[in-house]
N, C-alpha and C positions, 0 to 999 in steps of 0.2 A: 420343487426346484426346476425352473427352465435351463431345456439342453440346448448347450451350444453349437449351432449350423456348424456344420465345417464344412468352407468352399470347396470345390471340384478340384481346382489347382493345389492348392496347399496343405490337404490333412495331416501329412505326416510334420510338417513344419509346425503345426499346430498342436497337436500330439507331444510334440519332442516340450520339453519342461516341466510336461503335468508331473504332478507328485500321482504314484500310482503304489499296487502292492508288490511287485516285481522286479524290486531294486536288486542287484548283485554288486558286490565290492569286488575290486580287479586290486593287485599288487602290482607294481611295476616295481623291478630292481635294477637302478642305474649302473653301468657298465658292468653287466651280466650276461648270462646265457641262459636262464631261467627265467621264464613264463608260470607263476604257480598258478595260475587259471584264476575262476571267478570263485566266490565264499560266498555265502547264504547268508550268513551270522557273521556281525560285526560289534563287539563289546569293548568298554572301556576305552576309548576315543574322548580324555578328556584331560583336562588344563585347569591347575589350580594357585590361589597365591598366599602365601602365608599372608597374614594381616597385621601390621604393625602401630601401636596405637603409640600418641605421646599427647602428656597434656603440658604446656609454656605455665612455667610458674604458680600461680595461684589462680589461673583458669580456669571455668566450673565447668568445658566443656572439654572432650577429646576429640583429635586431630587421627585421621588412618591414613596411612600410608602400603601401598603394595609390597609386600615382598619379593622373596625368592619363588621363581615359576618353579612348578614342579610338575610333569606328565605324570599319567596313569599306562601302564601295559595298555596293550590291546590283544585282545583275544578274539580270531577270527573261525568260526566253525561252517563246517558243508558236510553234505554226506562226501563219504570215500569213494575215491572212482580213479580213473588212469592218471589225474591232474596227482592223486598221492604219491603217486611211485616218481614226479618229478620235486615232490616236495623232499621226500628223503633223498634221493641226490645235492637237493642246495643242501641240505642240513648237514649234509659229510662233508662239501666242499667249504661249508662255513664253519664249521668245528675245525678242517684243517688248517684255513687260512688264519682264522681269528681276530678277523679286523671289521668294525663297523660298516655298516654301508649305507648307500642314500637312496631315495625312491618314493616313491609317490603310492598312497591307497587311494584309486576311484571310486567312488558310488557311481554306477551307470544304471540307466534306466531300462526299458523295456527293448529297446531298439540296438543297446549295447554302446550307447553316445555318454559320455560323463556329464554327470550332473553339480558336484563337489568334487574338490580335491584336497585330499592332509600330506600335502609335501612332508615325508618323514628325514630328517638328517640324524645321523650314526643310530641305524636303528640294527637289531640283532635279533634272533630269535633265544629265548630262551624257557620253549620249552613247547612241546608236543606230545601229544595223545590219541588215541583212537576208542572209544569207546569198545564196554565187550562185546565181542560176538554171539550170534545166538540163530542161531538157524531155523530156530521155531520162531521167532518172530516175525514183526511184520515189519519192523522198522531197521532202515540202515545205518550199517556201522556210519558213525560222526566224526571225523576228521578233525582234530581241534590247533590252532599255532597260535602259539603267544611269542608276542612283537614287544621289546619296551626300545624306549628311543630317547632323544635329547629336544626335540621339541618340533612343532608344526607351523606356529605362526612364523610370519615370515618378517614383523617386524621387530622380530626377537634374533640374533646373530649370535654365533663364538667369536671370542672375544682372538682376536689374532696372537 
């Protein structure tokens, strides 16, 4: 496979959109105080639609129709580090408050520029983990948050 020159002026302009292995997810939480940092691991990021069939009369064929959209949670994991200790703060102040909120999950790439966005509206967490501890190992404890929400696309609305 032939590599592609990159000019003197512009590498990093050129650089920016590759799909690479280095991707991290950022959360943003709209009118907040929390920054939960970047997440490694990004699952369950998905949209589904019931399926509804009808067949007219004495028609030898069936007609589908979409239904009801439904999301999947998402569950975001990273190793644990200082960004946990701001995760458990939102997680008190959202247990206190008890009201959905709205916010965006980034995919950014290498340079820390986004690549995709899942606009999330009334999303919460419901539920958090930390992997065991183990001091003889070699691997770090795994920080895990699961996200569910009301939907991402954006040509989908609540109904006023």
């Amino acid at each position: 496979m032939p590599s592609i020159p990159l000019s003197a002026g512009k590498p990093l302009e050129q650089l920016t959109g590759q799909v690479g292995m280095s991707h991290r997810y950022v959360i943003q939480i709209d009118d907040s105080d929390y920054e939960l940092g970047a997440w490694t691991k990004a699952a369950g990021l998905g949209v589904s639609w019931q399926k509804h069939t009808y067949r007219a009369g004495n028609a030898t064929y069936e007609s589908i129709l979409p239904g009801n959209v439904s999301y999947t949670n998402i569950t975001l994991s990273r190793a644990a580090g200082r960004d946990s200790g701001k995760v458990q703060k939102w997680l008190v102040t959202v247990s206190q408050d008890r009201r959905s909120l709205s916010g965006a999950i980034y995919l950014v790439d290498f340079l820390g520029l986004p690549v995709v966005t899942w606009e999330l509206r009334e999303f919460f967490p419901i539920g958090w983990r930390l992997t065991e501890f183990d001091s003889g190992g070699s691997r770090p404890a795994i920080e895990t948050l699961e996200l569910t929400h009301t939907g991402f696309l954006k040509a989908e609305s609540k109904a006023p």
